[in-house]
N, C-alpha and C positions, 0 to 999 in steps of 0.2 A: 285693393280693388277686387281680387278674387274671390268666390265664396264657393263655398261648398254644393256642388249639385245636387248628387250623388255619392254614396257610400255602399259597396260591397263586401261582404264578409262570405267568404266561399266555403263549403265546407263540403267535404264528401265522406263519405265513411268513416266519420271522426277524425280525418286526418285533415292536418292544415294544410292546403295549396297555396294560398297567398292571398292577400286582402288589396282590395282595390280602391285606390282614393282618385276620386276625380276630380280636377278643379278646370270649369270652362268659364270663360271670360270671351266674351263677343264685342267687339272693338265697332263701334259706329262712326261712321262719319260723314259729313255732309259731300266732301270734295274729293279730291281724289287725295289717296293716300299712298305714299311710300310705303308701303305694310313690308317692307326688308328691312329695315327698322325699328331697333327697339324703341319701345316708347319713351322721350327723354335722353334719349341717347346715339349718335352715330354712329356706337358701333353695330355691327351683323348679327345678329341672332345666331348663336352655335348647334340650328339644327333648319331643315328645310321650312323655308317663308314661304309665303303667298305675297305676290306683289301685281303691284298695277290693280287695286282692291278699293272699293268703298265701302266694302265692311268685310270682317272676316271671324270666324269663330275659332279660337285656338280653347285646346284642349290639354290639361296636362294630366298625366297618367302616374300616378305612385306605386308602388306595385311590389311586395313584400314575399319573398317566396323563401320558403324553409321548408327543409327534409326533400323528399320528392317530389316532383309537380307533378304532377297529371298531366298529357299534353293532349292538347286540343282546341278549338274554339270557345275564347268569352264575350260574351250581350254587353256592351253597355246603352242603357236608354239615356240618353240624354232629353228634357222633357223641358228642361228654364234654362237660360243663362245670364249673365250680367252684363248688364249695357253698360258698359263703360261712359256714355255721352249723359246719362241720370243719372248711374250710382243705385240702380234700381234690378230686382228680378226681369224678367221679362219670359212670359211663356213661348215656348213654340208654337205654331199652326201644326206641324206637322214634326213629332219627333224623331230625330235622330238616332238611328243605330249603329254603333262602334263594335264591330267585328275584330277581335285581336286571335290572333293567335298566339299559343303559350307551349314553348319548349324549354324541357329543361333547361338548368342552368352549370352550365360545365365550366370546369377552368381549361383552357387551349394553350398548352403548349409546345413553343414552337420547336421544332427540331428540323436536322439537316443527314443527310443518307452519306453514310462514312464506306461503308464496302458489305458482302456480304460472307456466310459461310454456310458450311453445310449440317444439317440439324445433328447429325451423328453417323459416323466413322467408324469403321469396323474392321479388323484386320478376317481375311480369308484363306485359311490353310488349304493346301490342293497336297495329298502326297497317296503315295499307295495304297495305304491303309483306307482312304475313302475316296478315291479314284478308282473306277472301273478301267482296264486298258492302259493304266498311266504308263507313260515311256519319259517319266523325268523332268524336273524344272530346267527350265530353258528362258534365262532372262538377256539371254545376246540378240534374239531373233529379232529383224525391223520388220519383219512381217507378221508373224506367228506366235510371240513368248506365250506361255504357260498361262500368265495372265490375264494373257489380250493387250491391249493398246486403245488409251484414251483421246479422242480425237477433238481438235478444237481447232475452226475454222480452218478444216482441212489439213489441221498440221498434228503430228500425233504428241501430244505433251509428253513432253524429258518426264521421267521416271515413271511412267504408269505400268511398265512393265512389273512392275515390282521386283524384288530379290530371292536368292536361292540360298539354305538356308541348308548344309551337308554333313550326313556323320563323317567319325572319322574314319580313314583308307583301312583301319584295322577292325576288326568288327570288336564290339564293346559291347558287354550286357545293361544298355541303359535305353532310354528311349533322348533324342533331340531335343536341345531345351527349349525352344520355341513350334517345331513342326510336330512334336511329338511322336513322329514314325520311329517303329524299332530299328536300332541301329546294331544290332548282335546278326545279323543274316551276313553269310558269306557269298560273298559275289567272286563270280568265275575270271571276271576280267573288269577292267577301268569301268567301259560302256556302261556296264551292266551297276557299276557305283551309284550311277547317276538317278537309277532307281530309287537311293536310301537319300536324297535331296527331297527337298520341300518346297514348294511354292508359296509365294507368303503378296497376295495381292491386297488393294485399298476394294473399300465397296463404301458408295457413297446412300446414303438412305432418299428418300422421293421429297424430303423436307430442307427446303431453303430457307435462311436466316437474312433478313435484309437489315444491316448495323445502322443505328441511328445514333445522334448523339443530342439530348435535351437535358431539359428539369424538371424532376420528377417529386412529386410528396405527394403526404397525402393531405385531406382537406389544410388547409394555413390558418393554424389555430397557434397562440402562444404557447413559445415552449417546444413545437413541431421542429423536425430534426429532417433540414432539407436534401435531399439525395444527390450529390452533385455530378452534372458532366462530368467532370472533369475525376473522376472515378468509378463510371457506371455507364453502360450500355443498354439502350432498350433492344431488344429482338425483337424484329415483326416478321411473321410467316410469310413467307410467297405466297401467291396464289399455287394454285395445279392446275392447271388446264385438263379438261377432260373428268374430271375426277366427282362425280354426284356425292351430294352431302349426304349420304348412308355408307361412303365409302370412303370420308376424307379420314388420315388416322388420329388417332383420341388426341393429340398433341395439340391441332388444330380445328377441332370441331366445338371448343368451347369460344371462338375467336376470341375478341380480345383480352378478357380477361385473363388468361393463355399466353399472352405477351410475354417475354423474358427479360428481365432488371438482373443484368449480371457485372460480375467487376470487369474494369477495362484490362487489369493484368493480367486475364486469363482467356484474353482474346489478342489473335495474333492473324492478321485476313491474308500478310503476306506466305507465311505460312510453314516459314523454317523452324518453327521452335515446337518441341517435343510438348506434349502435356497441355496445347492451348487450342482453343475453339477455332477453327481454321487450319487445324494441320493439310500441310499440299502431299502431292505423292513426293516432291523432293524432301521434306522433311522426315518423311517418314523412310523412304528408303537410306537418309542421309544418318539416323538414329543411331550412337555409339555402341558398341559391343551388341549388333541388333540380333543376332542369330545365339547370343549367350542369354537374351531377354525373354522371358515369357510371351507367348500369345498378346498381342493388345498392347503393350508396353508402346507406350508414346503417344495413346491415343485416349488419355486422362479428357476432363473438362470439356466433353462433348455436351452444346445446348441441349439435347435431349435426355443428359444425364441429370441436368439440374430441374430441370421438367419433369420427371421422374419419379428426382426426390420430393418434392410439391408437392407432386401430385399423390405418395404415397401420406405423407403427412395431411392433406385435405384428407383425405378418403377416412383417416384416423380421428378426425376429430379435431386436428392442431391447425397452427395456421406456419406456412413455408415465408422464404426469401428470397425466395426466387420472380413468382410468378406475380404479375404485373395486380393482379386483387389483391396481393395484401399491402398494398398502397393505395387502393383508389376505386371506385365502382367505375370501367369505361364506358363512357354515350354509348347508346344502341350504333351510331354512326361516328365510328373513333377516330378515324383519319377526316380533318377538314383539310381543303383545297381550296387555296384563294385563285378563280381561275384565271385570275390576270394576273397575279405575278407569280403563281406557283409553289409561293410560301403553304408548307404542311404545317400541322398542328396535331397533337395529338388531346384530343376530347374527354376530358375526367367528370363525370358529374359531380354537382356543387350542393352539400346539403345545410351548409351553416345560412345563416339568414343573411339575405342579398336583397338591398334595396336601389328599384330600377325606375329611370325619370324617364316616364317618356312625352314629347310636346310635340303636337300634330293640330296643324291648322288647318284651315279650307277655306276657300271663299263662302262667303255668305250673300251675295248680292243679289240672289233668289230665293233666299229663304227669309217664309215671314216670320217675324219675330211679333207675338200680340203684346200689344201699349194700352193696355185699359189707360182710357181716362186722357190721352195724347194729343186726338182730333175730334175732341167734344167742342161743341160750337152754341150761343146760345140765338137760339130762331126766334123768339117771342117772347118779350116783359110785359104781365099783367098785373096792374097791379089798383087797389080800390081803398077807400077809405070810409070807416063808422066811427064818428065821436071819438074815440082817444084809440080807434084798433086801425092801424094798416096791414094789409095783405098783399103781397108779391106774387103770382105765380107764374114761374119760370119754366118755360118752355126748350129745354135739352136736344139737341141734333146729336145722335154717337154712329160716327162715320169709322170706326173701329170696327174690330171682327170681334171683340170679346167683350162681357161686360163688365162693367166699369161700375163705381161706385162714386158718387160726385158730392161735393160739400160745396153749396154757393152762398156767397156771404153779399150782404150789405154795410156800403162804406162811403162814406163822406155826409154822414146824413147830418143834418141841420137842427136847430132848435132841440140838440137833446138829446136825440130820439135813439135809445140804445141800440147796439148793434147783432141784428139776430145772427146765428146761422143755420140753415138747412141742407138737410143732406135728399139725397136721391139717388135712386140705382137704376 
């Protein structure tokens, strides 16, 4: 029953957007009609009906999209469609315009928010040597340590004071293995020891990591080697409040492509394990043999280190494993929000070829549809006769909008007489 209206083949600067195939089919009927209904069938149409209709013009939409699309507005003119009640063309009076809009085509997936951390960690030495005034680490104070005191909901978090970090009572020609201050100066008395002590606090950078857990690849082509939950963590940057885009830092001003694809064994959100993305100040003050460790010791596998390394290899010419583009080009808009149930998604654009159905009806019971030839009516037979010649002439009513082209025959005639036929428009 359907037939081809229209055919679009889209092109724009030699690149393919997608070809557009249209098939309309305009459904007549005398009475009133079920149009929830498929035709022949009781069951529901699996896309929005028109019902309580005495005609309606469905439209089906094919729609071919490979590489990038373009997004934007597409025309279709719709100008004939097929009656179904003849089996015939039928022109419009007045054509129809199909307004679509076209956005990329992304694969969404879905994920769920596991905990967050912080983009990078950084140990901070306080001791004489680059303290003006210093009068000594002091990690007992509940008011005042060396460090300061990290407050959360009014309560100051267990270990933020950080640790003290002492040469030994004898002076020794070496420098501390972790505060670096020289430890050979002879002190007068105990007090005055406390001087050759080190300060050793946490400093958290302006960058937050929100943990997500999903499925990640890149376009789903035979052979494609998929990333699983179930050993991979996406990073998404927090926002910053306050913070203008000439001043957000490089980590996050490329948004999402920016994202971090890291392993799950090297993230720890609670925060006691040495060496993992999430280190807390307990962990880090809790760290074995901490004052025989170097500077930084336990504060390996910082998000911003693997960002880093990406982004030093992009810059080179190579491509990283870290950062969320070498799996995927993200939507201009990467996070979808379904706003009634809340479900996120994370937005990959889709370049392999994707074909998309789409079927859109309307009522039609005000739109004329032209019937050449439908409500032709004959008003007057004339007709005469010479010796062996008869002549008819046939008198045409076209009570239609459009014209028509008519063939009227002669039939039942008597005595012989063959049967002509003539046409007229």
């Amino acid at each position: 029953m359907p037939v081809i209206a229209c055919k679009l083949i889209c092109k724009r600067a030699n690149v393919r957007i997608g070809c557009w195939y249209v098939v309309i089919t305009a459904l007549s009927m005398d009475g009133d009609y079920d149009c929830g209904l498929r035709e022949g069938s009781k069951e529901r149409a699996p896309y929005h009906i028109i019902e309580e209709c005495h005609r309606k013009i469905r439209l089906n939409v094919n729609i071919t999209n490979a590489k990038k699309t373009p997004e934007g507005f597409e025309y279709i003119y719709v100008k004939e469609v097929h009656d179904s009640s003849t089996g015939v063309k039928v022109r419009l009076l007045n054509p129809i315009v199909l307004r679509l809009r076209q956005d990329q085509v992304v694969l969404a997936y879905p994920f769920k928010y596991v905990s967050a951390v912080n983009g990078k960690i950084t140990e901070v030495v306080v001791n004489r040597e680059n303290t003006k005034n210093y009068t000594g680490c002091d990690d007992t104070s509940p008011i005042n340590p060396t460090c300061g005191l990290k407050f959360e909901r009014g309560k100051a978090v267990a270990y933020s004071e950080g640790f003290c970090c002492f040469c030994p009572e004898q002076p020794v020609n070496r420098k501390q293995t972790r505060g670096g201050q020289d430890c050979s100066h002879v002190e007068p008395d105990l007090e005055k020891q406390n001087l050759k002590a080190s300060a050793h606090c946490l400093q958290f950078s302006d960058i937050w990591y929100s943990i997500v857990a999903s499925y990640y690849t890149a376009n789903p082509q035979k052979g494609t080697v998929l990333i699983s939950a179930d050993d991979n963590r996406l990073l998404i940057p927090q926002p910053l409040p306050g913070v203008t885009l000439d001043k957000l830092p490089l980590a996050v001003k490329n948004g999402a492509t920016d994202y971090l694809l890291i392993k799950k064994s090297v993230i720890n959100p609670v925060g006691d394990e040495c060496d993992m993305a999430g280190i807390s100040f307990e962990g880090f003050a809790k760290q074995k043999d901490r004052c025989e460790a170097p500077k930084n010791t336990c504060l390996k596998n910082q998000p911003l280190d693997f960002w880093d390394a990406d982004d030093k290899k992009r810059k080179s010419g190579g491509k990283g494993v870290y950062l969320l583009e070498n799996y995927g080009s993200p939507y201009k808009d990467p996070i979808i929000i379904d706003k009634e149930t809340k479900e996120h998604w994370l937005a990959i654009e889709y370049y392999d070829e994707q074909q998309t159905v789409l079927t859109i009806e309307f009522n039609a019971d005000q739109i004329v549809a032209l019937t050449p030839g439908r409500h032709i009516q004959i008003s007057k037979v004339i007709s005469s006769s010479k010796e062996n010649k008869i002549t008819f002439n046939v008198f045409l009513s076209n009570k239609d909008l459009a014209i028509a082209t008519i063939f009227t025959q002669a039939i039942d005639c008597k005595f012989g007489v063959p049967i002509p036929i003539m046409s007229a428009k």
